[in-house]
ROSEMI-25693 format. One record per residue (C-alpha): x, y, z; residue number from 1; residue in three letters. Coordinates in steps of 0.001 Angstrom, whole numbers, plus 500000, padded with zeros to 6 digits. Example, Ala and Ser with C-alpha at 12.3 -4.5 7.8 and 13.67 -1.06 7.14 Angstrom:
BEGIN
      x      y      z  nr rest
 512300 495500 507800   1  ala
 513670 498940 507140   2  ser
This chain:
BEGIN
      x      y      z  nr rest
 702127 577383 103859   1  unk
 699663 576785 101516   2  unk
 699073 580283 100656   3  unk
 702543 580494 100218   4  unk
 702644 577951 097113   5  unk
 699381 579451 095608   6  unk
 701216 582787 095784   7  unk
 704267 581253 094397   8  unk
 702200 579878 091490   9  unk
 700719 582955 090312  10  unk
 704410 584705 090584  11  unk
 705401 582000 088211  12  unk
 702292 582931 085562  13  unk
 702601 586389 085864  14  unk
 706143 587747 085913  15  unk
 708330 584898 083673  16  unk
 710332 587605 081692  17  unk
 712514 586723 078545  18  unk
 716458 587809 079767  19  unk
 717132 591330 078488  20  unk
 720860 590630 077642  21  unk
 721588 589707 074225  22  unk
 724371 587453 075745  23  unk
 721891 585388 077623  24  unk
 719476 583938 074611  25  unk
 716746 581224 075100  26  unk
 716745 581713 078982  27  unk
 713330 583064 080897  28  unk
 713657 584582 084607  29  unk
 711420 584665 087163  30  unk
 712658 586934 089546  31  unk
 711752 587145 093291  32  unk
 709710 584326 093977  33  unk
 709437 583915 097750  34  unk
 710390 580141 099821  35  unk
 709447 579403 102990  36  unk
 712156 578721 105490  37  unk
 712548 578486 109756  38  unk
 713213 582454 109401  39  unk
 710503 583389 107398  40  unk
 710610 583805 103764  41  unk
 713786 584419 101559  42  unk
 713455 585035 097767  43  unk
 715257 583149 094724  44  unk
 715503 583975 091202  45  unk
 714421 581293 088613  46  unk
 716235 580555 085680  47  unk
 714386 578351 082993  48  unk
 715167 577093 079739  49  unk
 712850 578103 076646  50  unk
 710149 575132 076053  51  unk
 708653 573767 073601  52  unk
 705134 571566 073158  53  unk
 707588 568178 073612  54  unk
 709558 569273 076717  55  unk
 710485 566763 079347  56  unk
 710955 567140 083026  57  unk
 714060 569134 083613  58  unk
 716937 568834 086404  59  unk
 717160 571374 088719  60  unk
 720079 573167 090617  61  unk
 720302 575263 093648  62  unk
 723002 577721 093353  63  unk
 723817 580189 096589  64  unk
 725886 583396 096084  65  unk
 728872 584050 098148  66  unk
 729424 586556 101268  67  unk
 730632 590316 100800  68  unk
 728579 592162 098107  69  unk
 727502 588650 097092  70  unk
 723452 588139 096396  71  unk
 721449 586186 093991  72  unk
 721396 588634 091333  73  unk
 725369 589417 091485  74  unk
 726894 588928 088158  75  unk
 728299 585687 089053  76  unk
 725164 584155 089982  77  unk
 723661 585442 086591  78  unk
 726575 584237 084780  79  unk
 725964 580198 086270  80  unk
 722574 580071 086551  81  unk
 721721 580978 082498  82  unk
 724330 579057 081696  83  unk
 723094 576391 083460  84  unk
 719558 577220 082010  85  unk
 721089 577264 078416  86  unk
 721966 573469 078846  87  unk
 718391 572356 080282  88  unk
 718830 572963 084170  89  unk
 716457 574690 086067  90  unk
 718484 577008 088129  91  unk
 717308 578714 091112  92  unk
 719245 581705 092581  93  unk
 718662 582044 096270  94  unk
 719512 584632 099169  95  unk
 719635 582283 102405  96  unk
 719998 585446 105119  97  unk
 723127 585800 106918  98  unk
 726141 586165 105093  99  unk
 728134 584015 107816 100  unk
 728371 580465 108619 101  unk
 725048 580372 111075 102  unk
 721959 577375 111101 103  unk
 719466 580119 109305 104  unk
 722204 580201 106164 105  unk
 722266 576024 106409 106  unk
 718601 575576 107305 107  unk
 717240 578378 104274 108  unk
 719573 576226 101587 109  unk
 717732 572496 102597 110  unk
 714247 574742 102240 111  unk
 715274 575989 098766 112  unk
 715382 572285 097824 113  unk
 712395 571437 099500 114  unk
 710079 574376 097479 115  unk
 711661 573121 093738 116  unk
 711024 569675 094907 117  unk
 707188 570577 096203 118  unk
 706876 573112 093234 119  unk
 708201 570687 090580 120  unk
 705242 570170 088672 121  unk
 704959 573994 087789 122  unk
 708885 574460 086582 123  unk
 708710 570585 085522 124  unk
 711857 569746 087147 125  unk
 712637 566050 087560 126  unk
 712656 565578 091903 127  unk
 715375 562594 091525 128  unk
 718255 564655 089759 129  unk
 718235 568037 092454 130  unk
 721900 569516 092780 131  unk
 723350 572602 094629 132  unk
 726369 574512 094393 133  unk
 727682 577804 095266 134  unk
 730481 580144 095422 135  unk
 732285 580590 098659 136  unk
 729619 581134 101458 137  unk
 727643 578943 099256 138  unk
 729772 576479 098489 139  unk
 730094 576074 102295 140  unk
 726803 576073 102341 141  unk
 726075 573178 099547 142  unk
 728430 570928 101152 143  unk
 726397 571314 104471 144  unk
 723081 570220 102857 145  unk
 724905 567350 101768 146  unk
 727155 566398 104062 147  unk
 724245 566869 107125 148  unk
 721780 564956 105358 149  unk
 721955 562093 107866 150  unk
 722892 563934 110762 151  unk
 720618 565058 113728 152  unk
 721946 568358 113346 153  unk
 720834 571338 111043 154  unk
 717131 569574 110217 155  unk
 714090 571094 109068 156  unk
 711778 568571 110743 157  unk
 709289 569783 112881 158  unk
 710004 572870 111848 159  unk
 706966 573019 109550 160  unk
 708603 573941 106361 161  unk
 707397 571745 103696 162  unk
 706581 569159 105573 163  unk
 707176 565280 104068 164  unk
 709429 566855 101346 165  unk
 712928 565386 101191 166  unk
 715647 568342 101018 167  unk
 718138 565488 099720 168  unk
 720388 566223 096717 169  unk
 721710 564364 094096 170  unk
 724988 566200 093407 171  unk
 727238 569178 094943 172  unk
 729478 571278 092696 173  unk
 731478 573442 095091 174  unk
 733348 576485 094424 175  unk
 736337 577203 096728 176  unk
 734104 576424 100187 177  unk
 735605 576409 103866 178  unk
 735561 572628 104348 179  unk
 737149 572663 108329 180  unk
 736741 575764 110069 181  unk
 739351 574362 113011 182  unk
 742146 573738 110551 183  unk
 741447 577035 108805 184  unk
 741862 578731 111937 185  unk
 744784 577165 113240 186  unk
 747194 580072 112233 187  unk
 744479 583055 113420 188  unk
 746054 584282 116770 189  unk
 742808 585581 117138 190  unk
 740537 582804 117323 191  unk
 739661 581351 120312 192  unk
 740985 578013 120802 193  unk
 739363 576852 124458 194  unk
 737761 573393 124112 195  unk
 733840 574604 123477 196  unk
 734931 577106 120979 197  unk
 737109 574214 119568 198  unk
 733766 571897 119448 199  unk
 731882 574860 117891 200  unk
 733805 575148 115143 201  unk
 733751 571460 114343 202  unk
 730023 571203 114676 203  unk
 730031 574123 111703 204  unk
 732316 572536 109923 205  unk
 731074 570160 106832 206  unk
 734112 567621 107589 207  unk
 732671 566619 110807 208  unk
 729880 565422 108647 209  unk
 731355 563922 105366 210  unk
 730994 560314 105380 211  unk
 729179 557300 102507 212  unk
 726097 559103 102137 213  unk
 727655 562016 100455 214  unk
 726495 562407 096767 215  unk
 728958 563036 093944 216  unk
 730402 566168 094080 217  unk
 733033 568759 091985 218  unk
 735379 570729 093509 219  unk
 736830 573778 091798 220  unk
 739499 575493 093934 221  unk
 742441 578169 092553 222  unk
 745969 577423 094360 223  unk
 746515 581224 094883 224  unk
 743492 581708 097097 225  unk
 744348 583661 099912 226  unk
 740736 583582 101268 227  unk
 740020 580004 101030 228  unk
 743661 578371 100825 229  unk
 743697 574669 098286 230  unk
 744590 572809 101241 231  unk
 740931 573425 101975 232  unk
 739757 571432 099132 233  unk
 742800 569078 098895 234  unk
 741459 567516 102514 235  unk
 737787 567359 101255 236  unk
 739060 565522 098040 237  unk
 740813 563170 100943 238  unk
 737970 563042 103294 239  unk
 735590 561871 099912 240  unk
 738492 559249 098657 241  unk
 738337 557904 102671 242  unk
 734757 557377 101988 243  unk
 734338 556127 098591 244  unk
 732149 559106 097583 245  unk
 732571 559564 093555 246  unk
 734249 563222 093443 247  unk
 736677 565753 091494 248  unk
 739469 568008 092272 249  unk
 739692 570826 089699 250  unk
 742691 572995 090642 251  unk
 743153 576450 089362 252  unk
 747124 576922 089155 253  unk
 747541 580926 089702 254  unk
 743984 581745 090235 255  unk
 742819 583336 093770 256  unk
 739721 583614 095083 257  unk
 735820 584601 093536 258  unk
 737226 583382 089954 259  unk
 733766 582396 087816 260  unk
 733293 580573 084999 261  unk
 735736 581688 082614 262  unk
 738188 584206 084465 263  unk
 739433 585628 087860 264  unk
 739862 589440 087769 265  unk
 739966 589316 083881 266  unk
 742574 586430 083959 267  unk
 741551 583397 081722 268  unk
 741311 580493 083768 269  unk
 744054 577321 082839 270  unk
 741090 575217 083242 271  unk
 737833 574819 080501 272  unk
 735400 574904 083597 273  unk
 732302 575613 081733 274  unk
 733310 571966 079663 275  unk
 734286 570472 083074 276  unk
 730951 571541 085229 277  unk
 728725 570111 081655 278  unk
 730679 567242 082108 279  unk
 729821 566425 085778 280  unk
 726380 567292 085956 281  unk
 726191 564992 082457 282  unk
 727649 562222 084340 283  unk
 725567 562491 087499 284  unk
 722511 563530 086471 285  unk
 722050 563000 082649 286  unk
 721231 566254 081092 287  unk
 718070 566968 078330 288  unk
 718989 565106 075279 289  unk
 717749 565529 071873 290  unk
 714486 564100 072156 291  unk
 713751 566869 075002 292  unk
 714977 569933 072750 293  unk
């Protein structure tokens, strides 16, 4: 393990690269730097703002790709995590292994917190304002590390991964995530609806978990998603209000599924969700000011 950080250190001196794209100013990558995790290691790409002699400690953000063709260097996770670097956020970019709802996908998402929050002194991120967010899969996924924080289930203790390092959060933003896999399922013909498959689904599910420890969290969901229908988000918007966990419900009238930050198969989304997301993370977890710039 602690070759692993050494390793990790020297990745972060020798291969920060300014972004190519002309799009993308005042943003540095580090691409490829390897985590530990249950499974063995899994890489994430680091997205950092430009410093300066005066900078501060930085928040951080874990952002996870969705399924498909989804990975941490699709154009949607480039697209979030400079932006995200442009306003002060050190973004990481992860792959977490399977692209299906399994432990190694929840358990490789709480060890991507726990290596920014061991590593913070090198990408000076401040350890008490950590979010996550993702896309789908990963927005799944983000709710999980949340939502299972205090549960006995999906833990990396014992496990030897970063041991003593908290893989809490501060914050979810979640983009169009399967909150109840039993509800979602209710209309497959095909899916098995015995009792233990009935219990499996629930224990996968992030509304079996939801309760007052959640942390504040943003929803973005489009009303014509045929992959992830609202109804999805409308009961995790419930489930928060039932537990008086601070939360919003962005919904996308017209847009389907895998829309980013500004459009959904080139249509412009109703919603300014680039203003929206700098709002919530500026409430939550206050962003660099000027005196940090």
């Amino acid at each position: 393990m602690k070759m692993l950080v050494r390793f990790a250190s020297i990745l972060i001196t020798l291969l920060t690269v300014q972004m190519a794209s002309s799009e993308e100013p005042e943003v540095s990558v580090i691409s490829d730097i390897e985590f530990a995790t249950p499974y063995g290691t899994k890489a994430m790409d680091i997205y950092l703002p430009i410093e300066n002699a005066h900078i501060s400690w930085r928040p951080a953000f874990v952002w996870m790709h969705g399924a498909g063709k989804g990975d941490k260097a699709d154009r949607r996770s480039v697209q979030i995590c400079a932006f995200l670097a442009r306003n002060g956020i050190v973004a990481a970019s992860i792959n977490y292994g399977p692209k299906a709802p399994r432990t190694e996908s929840i358990l490789s998402s709480k060890s991507a917190v726990r290596f920014l929050r061991q590593s913070s002194k090198y990408y000076k991120i401040d350890t008490s304002r950590i979010g996550i967010g993702g896309a789908s899969l990963g927005g799944f996924l983000a709710l999980m590390v949340s939502a299972t924080s205090e549960s006995e289930n999906f833990q990396l203790n014992g496990t030897g991964v970063y041991p003593n390092v908290s893989d809490r959060v501060s914050l979810v933003v979640d983009f169009y995530g399967v909150v109840d896999f039993e509800t979602l399922s209710a209309t497959d013909e095909g899916t098995e609806r015995s009792p233990a498959a009935i219990d499996r689904l629930r224990r996968i599910s992030p509304s079996t978990y939801i309760g007052p420890h959640m942390v504040p969290t943003l929803i973005l969901q489009g009303t014509a998603d045929k992959n992830v229908p609202d109804s999805q988000s409308r009961l995790l918007s419930d489930l928060l209000t039932q537990n008086d966990v601070i939360h919003e419900l962005l919904l996308l009238n017209g847009i389907g599924h895998s829309f980013d930050l500004n459009q959904w198969k080139g249509k412009p989304l109703p919603i300014d969700v680039e203003k929206r997301l700098l709002q919530f993370l500026g409430r939550h977890y206050p962003l660099p000011g000027p005196s940090d710039n």
